[in-house]
N, C-alpha and C positions, 0 to 999 in steps of 0.2 A: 276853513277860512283862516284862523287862526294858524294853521303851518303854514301855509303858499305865506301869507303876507307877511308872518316874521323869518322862514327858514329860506323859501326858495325865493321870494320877491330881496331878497337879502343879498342872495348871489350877485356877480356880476353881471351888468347889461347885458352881456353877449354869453354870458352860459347859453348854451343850447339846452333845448328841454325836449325830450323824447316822450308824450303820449302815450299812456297803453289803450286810447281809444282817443278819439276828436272828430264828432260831428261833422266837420267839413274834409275828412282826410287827410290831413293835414300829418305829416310821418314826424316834423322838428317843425322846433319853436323856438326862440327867444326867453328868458327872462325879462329881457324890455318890452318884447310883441304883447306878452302877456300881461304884463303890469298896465300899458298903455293902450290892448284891448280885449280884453278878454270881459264881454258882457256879466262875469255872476262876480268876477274875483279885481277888477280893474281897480287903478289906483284912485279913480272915483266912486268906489263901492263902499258903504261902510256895512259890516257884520249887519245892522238891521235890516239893509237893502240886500242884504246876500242870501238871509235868511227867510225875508218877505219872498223873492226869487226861488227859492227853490223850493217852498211851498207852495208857490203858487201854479210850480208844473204839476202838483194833484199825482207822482208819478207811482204806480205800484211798487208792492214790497218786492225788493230786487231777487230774481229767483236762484243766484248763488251767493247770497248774502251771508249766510249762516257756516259757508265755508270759507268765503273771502276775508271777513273781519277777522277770526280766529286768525287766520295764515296771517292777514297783515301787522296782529298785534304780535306776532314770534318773528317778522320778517321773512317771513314766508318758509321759513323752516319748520320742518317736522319732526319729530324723533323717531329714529330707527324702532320700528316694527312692524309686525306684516297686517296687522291689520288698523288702519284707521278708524279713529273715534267717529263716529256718525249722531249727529243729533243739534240742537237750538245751538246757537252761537256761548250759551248758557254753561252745556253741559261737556259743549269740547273743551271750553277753556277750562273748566274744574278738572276735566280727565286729563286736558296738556297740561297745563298748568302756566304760569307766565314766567319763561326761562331763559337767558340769556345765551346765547351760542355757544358752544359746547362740545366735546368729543360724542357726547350721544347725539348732536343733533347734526343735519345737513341738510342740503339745498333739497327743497323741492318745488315743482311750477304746481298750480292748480290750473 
C-alpha cells in the first residue's frame, strides 16, 4: 500500500504502468487510471480500507510465495551458482543474504 501510494501514485499522470498480472487483462495502465480507480489501492482508499480488503478475500498462501519474496527483496537477481537455495522465504534469504547488485550477481526471471 505504502509503495504504490508514495513511489508510483507519485509518478506522473500519464506514466504508463505495465501489470505482471490484472484480473481484467488489462496489458497498460495509467498512473491516473489507477490512483482514480483502482478498487483496493484508489485515492479514496485509506491503508485501513486496503487492509480490511484484502483480508477480506480469505485468499490461500500463495504457492510461489517463498520464491517470489526472496527474488523481489534482491530485485530479482540471483547469484552466479549452479545450484539454488531451496527452502521457507526464511532460509533463502539467510543463505542469499540481502546484497545489493554486484559483479557476482545478474538478472534472473523466476
Amino acid at each position: 500500500y505504502r509503495s504504490v501510494r508514495t513511489k508510483i501514485f507519485g509518478l506522473p499522470d500519464d506514466t504508463l504502468l505495465y501489470p505482471g498480472h490484472d484480473y481484467k487483462g488489462r496489458m497498460v495502465s495509467t498512473v491516473r487510471e489507477e490512483r482514480n480507480f483502482n478498487a483496493r489501492l484508489g485515492v479514496d482508499k485509506s491503508e485501513a480500507e486496503f487492509v480490511a480488503i484484502m483480508n477480506a478475500l480469505d485468499l490461500a498462501y500463495p504457492k510461489k510465495i517463498d520464491e517470489a519474496v526472496p527474488a523481489n527483496l534482491v530485485s530479482g537477481l540471483v547469484p552466479v551458482q549452479t545450484e539454488r537455495p531451496v527452502g521457507s522465504v526464511a532460509v533463502v534469504m539467510e543463505e542469499l543474504g540481502r546484497q545489493d547488485t554486484s559483479e557476482l550477481w545478474h538478472g534472473a526471471g523466476i
